[in-house]
C-alpha positions as CSV (number, residue, x, y, z in Angstrom):
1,X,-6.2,-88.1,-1.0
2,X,-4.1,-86.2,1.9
3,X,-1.5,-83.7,0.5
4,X,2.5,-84.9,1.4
5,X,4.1,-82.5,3.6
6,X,7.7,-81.3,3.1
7,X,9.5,-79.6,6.0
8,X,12.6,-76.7,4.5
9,X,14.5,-77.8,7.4
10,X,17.1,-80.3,8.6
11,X,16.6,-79.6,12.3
12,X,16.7,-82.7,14.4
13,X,14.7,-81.4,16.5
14,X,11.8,-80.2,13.9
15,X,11.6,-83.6,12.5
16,X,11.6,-85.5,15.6
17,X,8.6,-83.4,16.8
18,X,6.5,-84.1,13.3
19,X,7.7,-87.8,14.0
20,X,6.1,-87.8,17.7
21,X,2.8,-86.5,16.2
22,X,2.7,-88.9,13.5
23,X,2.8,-86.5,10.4
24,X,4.8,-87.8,7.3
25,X,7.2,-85.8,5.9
26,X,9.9,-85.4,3.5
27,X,12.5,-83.3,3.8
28,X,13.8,-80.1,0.8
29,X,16.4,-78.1,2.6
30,X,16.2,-74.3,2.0
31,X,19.3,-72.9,0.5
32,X,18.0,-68.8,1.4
33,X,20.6,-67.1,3.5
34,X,19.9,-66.1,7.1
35,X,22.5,-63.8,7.5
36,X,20.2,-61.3,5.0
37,X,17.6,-60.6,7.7
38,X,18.8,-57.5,9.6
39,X,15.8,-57.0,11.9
40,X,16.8,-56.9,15.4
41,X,13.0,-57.6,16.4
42,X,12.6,-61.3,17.2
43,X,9.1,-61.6,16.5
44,X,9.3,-59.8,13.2
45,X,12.7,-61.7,12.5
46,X,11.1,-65.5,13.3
47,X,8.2,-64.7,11.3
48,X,10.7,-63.4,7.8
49,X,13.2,-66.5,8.3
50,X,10.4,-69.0,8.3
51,X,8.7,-67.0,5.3
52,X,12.0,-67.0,3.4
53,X,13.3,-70.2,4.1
54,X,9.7,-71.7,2.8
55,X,9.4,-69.5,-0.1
56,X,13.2,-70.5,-0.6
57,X,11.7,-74.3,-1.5
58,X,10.3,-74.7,-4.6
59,X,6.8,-76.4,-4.9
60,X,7.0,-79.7,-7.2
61,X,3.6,-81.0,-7.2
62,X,0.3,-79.6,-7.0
63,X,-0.2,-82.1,-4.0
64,X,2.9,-80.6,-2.1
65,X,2.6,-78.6,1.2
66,X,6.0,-76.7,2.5
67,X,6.4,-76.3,6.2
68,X,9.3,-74.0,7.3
69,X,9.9,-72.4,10.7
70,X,12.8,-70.5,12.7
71,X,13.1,-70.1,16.5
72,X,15.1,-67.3,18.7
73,X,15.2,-66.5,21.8
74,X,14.9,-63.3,23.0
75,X,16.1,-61.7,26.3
76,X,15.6,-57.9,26.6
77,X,15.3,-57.0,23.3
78,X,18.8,-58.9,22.4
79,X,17.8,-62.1,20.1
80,X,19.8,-65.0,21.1
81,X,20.9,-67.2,18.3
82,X,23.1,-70.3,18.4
83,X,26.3,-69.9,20.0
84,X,29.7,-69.1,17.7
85,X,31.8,-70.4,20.7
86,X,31.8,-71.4,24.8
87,X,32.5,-67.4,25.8
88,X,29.0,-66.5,23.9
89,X,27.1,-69.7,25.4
90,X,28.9,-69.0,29.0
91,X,27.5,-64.9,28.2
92,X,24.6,-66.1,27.0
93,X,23.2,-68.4,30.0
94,X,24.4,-65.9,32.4
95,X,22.1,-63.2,30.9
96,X,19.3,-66.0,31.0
97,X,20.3,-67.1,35.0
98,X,17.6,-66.2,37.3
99,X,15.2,-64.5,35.0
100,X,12.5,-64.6,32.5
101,X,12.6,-64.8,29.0
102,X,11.3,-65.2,25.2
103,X,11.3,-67.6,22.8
104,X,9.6,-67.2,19.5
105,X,9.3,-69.5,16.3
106,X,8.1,-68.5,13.4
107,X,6.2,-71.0,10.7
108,X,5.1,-70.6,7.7
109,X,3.0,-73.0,5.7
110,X,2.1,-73.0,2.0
111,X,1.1,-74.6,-0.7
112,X,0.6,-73.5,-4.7
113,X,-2.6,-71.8,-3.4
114,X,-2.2,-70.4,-0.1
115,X,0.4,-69.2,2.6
116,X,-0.2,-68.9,6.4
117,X,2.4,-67.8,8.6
118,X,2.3,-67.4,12.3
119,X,4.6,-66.9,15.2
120,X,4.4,-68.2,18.9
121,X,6.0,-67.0,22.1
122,X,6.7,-68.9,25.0
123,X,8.3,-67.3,28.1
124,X,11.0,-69.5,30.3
125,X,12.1,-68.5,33.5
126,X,15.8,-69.7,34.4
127,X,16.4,-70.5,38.3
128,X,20.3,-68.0,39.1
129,X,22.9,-70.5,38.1
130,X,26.5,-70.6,39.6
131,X,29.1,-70.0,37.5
132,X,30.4,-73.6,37.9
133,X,26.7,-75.1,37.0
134,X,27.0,-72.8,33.4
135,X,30.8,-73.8,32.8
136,X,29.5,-77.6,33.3
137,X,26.9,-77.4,30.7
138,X,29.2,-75.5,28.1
139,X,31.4,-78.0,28.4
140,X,29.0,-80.7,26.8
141,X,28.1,-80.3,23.0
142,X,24.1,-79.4,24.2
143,X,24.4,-76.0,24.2
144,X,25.9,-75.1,20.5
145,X,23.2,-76.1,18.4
146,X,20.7,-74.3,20.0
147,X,19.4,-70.5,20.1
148,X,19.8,-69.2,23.5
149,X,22.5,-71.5,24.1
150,X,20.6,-74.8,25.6
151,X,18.1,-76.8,25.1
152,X,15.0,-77.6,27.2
153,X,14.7,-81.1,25.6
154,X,18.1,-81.8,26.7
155,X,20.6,-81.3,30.0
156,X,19.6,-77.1,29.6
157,X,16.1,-78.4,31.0
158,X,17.7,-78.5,34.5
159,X,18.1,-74.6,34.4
160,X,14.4,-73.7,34.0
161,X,12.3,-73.0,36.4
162,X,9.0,-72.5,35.2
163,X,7.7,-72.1,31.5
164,X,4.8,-69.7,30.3
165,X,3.5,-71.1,26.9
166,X,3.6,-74.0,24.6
167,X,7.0,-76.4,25.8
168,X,7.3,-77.9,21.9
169,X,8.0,-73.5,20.9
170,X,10.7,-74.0,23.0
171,X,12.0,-76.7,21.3
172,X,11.3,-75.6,17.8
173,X,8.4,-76.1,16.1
174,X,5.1,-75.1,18.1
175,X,3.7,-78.5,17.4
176,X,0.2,-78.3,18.2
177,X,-1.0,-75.3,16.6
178,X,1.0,-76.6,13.5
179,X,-1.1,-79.8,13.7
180,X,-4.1,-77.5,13.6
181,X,-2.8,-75.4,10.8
182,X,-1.7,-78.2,8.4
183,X,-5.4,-79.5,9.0
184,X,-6.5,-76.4,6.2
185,X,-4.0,-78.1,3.8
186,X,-5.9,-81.5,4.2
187,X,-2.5,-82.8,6.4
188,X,-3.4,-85.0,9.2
189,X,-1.7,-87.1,12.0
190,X,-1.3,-91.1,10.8
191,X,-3.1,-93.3,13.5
């Protein structure tokens, strides 16, 4: 008998991506608060928001796997999270215009037995926006939802000009490798 999955999460994004690969899932948002990680290292800070978050989650059945992740973005050393207000999107994407940067997710996966956690970097390259093409976007409801300020899935995917990595990181959740992780805790695709 497969073990149920429950993602600590109420991204949209997150759960359309474990929809696309035909994983159920329920969902147990974490109540852990975000605003206690002080690291200014994105890699270090995906990979203790997605361990919180799922050890925030309590484990109800023996059967019970919890998936929770976290994604930044990360532009010479600054960590970009979601945007408070347009001023910080508009700052943001002119940071990004017309160069290279990082976006990490953390995930960690457990059940009553074992915990993995891992963390995935994908780099994006922006092509140099004008400032009319940013003050466009921030005027739509895309960017402030999003770390970095846009979204790749969305209208932001007309700013990038090449990506270095796994797309679905970008999005949110590093899909594939996930697939291949929730395999250990007898979790499978539905086909």
């Amino acid at each position: 008998m497969p073990n149920k999955l429950v993602l600590a999460s109420g991204s949209p994004r997150r759960k359309e991506l474990l929809n696309q690969v035909n994983i159920p899932f329920s969902i147990r948002k974490h109540n852990f608060d975000e605003t206690l990680i002080k690291t200014t290292n994105p890699e270090e800070k995906v990979k203790e928001l997605a361990l919180h978050k799922g050890r925030a989650v309590t484990i109800k059945a023996n059967d019970e796997i919890i998936l929770s992740a976290d994604t930044v973005v990360s532009y010479r050393d600054e960590i970009f999270e979601k945007p408070k207000n347009k001023e910080e999107a508009f700052e943001m994407i002119s940071k990004l215009s017309g160069d290279i940067h990082e976006v990490y997710s953390g995930v960690m996966i457990r059940s009553k037995t074992q915990e993995v956690l891992l963390v995935e970097q994908t780099k994006v390259e922006f092509w140099s926006l004008s400032d009319a093409e940013i003050e466009t976007y921030i005027s739509t409801e895309d960017p402030y939802d999003k770390a970095g300020s846009y979204g790749i899935q969305s209208i932001g995917a007309m700013f990038v000009k090449q990506i270095i990595g796994d797309y679905y990181n970008v999005v949110g959740l590093p899909v594939s490798r996930v697939v291949r992780e929730l395999r250990e805790f007898n979790i499978s695709p539905k086909y």
